[in-house]
Backbone as JSON, one array per atom type, in Angstrom:
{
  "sequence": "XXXXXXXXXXXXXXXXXXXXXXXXXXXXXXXXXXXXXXXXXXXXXXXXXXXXXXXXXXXXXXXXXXXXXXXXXXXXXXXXXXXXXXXXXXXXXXXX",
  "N": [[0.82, -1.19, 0.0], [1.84, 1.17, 0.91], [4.11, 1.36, -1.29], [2.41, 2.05, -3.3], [1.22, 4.51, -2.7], [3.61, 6.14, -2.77], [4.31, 5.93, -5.18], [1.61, 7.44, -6.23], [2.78, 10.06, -5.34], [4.74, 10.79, -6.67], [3.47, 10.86, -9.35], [1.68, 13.2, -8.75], [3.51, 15.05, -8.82], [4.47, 15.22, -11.09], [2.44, 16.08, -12.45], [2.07, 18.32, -11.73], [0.53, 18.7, -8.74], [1.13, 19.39, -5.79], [0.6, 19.89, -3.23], [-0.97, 18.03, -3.21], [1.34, 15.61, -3.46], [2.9, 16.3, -1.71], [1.39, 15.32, 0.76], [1.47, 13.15, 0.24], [3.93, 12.34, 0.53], [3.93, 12.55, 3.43], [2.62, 10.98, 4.44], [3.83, 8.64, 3.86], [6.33, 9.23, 5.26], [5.37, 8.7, 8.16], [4.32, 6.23, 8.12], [5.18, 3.63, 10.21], [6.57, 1.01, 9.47], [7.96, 1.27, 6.99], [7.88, -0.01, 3.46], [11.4, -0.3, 1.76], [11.3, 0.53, -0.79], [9.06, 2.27, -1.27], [10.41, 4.21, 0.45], [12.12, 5.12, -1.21], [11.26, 6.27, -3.01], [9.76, 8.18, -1.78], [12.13, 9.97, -1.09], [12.84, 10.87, -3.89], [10.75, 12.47, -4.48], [10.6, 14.49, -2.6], [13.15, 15.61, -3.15], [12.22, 16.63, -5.18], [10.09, 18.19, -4.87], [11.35, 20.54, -3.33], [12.87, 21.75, -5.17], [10.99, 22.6, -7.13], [8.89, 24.09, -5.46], [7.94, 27.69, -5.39], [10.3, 30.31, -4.46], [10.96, 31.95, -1.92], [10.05, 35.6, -1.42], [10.6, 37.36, -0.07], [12.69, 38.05, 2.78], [12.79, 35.99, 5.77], [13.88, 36.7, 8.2], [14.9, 39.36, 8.25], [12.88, 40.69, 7.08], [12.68, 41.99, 4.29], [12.93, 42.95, 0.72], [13.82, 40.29, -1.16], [16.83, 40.66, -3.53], [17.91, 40.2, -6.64], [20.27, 38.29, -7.01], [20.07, 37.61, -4.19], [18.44, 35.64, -4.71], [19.14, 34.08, -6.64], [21.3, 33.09, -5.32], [19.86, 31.24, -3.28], [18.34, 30.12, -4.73], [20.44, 28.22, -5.76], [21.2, 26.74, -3.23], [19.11, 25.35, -2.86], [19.27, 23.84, -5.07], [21.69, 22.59, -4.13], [21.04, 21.24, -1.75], [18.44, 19.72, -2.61], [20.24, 17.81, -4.77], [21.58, 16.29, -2.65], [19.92, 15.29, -1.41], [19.14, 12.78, -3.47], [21.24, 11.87, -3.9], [20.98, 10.04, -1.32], [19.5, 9.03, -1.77], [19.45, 7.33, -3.68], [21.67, 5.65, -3.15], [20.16, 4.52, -1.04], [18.54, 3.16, -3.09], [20.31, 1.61, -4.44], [21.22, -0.63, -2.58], [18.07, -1.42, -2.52]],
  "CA": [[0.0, 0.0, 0.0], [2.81, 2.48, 0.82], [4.38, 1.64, -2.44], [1.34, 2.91, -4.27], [0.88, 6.12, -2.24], [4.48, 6.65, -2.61], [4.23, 6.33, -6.83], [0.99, 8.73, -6.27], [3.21, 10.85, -5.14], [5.14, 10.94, -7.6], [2.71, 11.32, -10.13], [1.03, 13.95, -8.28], [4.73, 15.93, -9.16], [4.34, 15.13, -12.59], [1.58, 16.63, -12.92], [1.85, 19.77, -10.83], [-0.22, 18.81, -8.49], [2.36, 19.72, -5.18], [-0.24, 19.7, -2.19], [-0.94, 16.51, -2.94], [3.0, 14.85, -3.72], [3.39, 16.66, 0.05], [0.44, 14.47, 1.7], [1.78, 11.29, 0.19], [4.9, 11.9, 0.7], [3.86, 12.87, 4.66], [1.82, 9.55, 4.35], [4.95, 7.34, 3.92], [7.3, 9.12, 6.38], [4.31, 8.63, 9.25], [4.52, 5.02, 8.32], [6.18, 2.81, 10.79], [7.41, 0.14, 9.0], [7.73, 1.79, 5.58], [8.93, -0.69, 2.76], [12.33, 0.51, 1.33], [10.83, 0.91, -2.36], [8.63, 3.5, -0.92], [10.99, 5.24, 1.36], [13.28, 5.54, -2.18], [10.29, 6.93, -3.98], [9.4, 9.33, -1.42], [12.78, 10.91, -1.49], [12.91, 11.63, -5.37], [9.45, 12.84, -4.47], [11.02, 15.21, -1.77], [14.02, 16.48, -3.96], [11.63, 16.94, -6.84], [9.28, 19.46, -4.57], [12.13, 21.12, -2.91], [12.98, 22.56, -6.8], [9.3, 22.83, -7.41], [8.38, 25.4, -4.71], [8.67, 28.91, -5.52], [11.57, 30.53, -3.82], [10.68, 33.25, -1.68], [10.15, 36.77, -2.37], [10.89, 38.27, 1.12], [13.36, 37.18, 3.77], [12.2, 36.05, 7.03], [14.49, 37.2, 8.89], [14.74, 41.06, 7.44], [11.49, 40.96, 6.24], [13.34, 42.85, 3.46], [12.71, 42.34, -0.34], [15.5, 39.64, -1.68], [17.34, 41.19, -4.59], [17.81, 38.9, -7.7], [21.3, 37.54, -6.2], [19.65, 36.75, -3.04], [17.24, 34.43, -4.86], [19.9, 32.87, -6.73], [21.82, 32.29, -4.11], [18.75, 30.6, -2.81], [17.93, 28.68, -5.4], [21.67, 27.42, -5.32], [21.38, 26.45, -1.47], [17.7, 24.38, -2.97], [19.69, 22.57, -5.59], [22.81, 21.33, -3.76], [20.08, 20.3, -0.75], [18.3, 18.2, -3.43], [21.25, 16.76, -5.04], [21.95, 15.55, -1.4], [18.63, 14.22, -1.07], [19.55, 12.27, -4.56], [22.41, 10.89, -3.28], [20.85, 9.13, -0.21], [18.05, 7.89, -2.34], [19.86, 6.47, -4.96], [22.23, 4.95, -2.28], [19.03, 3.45, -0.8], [18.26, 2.55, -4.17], [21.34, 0.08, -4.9], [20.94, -1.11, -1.59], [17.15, -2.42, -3.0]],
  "C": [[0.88, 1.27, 0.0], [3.52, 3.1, -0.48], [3.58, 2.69, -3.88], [0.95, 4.23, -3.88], [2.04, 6.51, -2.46], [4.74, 6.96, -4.37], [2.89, 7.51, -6.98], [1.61, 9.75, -5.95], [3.91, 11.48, -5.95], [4.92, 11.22, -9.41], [1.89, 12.76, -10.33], [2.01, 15.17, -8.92], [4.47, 16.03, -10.16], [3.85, 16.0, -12.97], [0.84, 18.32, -12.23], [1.42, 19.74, -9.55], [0.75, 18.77, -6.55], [1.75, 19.38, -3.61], [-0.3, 18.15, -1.77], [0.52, 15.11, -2.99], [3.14, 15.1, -1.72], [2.6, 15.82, 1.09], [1.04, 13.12, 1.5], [3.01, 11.04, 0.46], [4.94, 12.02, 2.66], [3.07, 11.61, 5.04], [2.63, 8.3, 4.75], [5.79, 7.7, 4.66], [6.52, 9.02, 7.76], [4.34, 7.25, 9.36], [5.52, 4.2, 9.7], [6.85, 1.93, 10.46], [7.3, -0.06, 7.65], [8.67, 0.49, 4.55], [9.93, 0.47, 1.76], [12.16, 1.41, -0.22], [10.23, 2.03, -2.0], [9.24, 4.51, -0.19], [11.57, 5.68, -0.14], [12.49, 6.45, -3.07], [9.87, 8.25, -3.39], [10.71, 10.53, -1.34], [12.84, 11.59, -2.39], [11.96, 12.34, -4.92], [10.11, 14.18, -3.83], [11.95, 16.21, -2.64], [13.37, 17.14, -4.76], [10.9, 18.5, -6.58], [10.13, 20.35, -3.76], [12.49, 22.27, -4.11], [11.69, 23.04, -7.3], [8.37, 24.3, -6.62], [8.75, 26.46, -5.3], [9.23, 29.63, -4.47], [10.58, 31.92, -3.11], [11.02, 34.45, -1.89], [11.09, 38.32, -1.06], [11.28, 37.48, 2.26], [12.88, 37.18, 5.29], [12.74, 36.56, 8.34], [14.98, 38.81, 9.01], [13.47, 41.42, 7.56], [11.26, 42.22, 4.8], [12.96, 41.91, 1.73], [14.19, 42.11, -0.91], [15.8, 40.52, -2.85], [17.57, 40.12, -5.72], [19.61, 37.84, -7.28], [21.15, 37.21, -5.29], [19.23, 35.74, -3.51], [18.06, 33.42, -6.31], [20.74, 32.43, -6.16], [20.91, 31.14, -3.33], [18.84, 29.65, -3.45], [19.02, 27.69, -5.8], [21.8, 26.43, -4.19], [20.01, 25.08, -2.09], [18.61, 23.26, -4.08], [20.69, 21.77, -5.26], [21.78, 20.48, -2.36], [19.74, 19.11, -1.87], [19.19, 17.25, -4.44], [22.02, 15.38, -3.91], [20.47, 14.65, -1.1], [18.69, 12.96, -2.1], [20.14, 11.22, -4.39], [22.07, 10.22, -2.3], [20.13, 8.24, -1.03], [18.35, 7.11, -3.27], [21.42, 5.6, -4.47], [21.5, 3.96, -1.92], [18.38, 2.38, -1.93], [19.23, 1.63, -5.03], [21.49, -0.57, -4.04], [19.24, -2.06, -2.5], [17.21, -2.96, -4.21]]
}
């Protein structure tokens, strides 16, 4: 069952649909004794909506409007995170 909420999730990305990738993927880390296929699915899932969000516009800590080098600095900081998320999951994933 996890497996299949964890490929909805991944479908859900596909197809924009971001709310819902975030429930299924909050579905399978709630699990207790998640099978590994689905833990590997919910990472991609994770990296995928990490890149997917839009970046914010105003810093929380300022509450100042970013400048266009803040927000690629940002979106730098979002793609080496999900390259690291990548790398576990596709660790986990020669492991299964």
């Amino acid at each position: 069952m996890q497996d299949r909420i964890a490929e909805c999730g991944r479908i859900a990305v596909k197809y924009g649909l971001i709310s819902y990738a975030e429930g299924a993927c909050s579905t399978v880390a709630r699990a207790r004794q998640g099978s590994l296929r689905a833990k590997v699915l919910t990472e991609y899932t994770k990296a995928e909506l990490l890149l997917r969000k839009p970046s914010a516009d105003i810093d929380p800590k300022t509450g100042m409007k970013l400048n266009t080098l803040q927000r690629q600095i940002e979106d730098f900081e979002k793609r080496i995170e999900a390259l690291k998320i990548l790398d576990r999951a596709m660790i986990a994933n020669k492991k299964l």
